[in-house]
N, C-alpha and C positions, 0 to 999 in steps of 0.2 A: 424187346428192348424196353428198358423200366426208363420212364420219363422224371427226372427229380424238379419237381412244383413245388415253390416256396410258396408261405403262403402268408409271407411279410416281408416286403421291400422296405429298407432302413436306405435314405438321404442323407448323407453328413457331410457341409460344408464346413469346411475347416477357417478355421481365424487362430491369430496367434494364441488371444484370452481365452477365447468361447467357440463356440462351434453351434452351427445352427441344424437342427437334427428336424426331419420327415420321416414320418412312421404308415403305410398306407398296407393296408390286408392287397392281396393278389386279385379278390374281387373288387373291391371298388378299383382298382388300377386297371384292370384288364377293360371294365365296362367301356361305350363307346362315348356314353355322357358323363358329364364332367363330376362325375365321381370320385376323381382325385384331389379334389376340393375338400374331401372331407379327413386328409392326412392330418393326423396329427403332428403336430409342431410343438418340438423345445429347443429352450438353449441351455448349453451346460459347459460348464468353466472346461479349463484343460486339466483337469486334476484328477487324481483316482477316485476320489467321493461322487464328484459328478457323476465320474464314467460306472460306479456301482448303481446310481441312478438309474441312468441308462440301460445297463442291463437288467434292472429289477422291472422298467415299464417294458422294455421284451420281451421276458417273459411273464410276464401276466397277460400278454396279447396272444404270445405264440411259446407253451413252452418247451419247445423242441429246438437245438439251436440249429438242426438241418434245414428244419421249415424257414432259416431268415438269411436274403440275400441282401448283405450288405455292400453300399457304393459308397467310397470315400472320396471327396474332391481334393487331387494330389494338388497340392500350391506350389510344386519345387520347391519347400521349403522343410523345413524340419519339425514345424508345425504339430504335423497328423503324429509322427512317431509315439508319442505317449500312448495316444488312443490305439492305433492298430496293432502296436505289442497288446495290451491287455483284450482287447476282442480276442487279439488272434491267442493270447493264453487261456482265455475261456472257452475256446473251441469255436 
């Protein structure tokens, strides 16, 4: 049985304007010291310019889109919807 190991966890807090985004490789997250200290952190408006942002520092970290497990912080609101159509149409 084939194990699928990402090997870039993406954070996105969602806000109405901006969103606050964590980018951490699988090894500094997995490690037991505080490794995840060294996530990179942006913020990027709610817009599609941003969100091309966003995927261009993606991939330049990881560029396979299998290798990135993305978590989105659901607000019950309508918020995320911009962003999670266009991830989810980039694959």
């Amino acid at each position: 049985m084939e194990r699928n190991i990402n090997k870039l966890y993406v954070g996105i807090d969602i806000h109405s304007r901006q969103h606050k985004v964590a980018l951490i490789s699988t090894d500094d997250f997995s490690k037991v010291s505080p490794n995840w200290r060294r996530a990179r952190l942006l913020t990027i408006k709610n817009n599609a310019e941003d969100f091309n942002l966003l995927t261009k520092e993606i991939e330049t970290l990881v560029p396979n889109p299998e290798d990135v497990a993305i978590a989105i912080d659901h607000t019950g609101g309508h918020y995320s919807m911009p962003l999670v159509w266009f991830l989810q149409s980039r694959g």
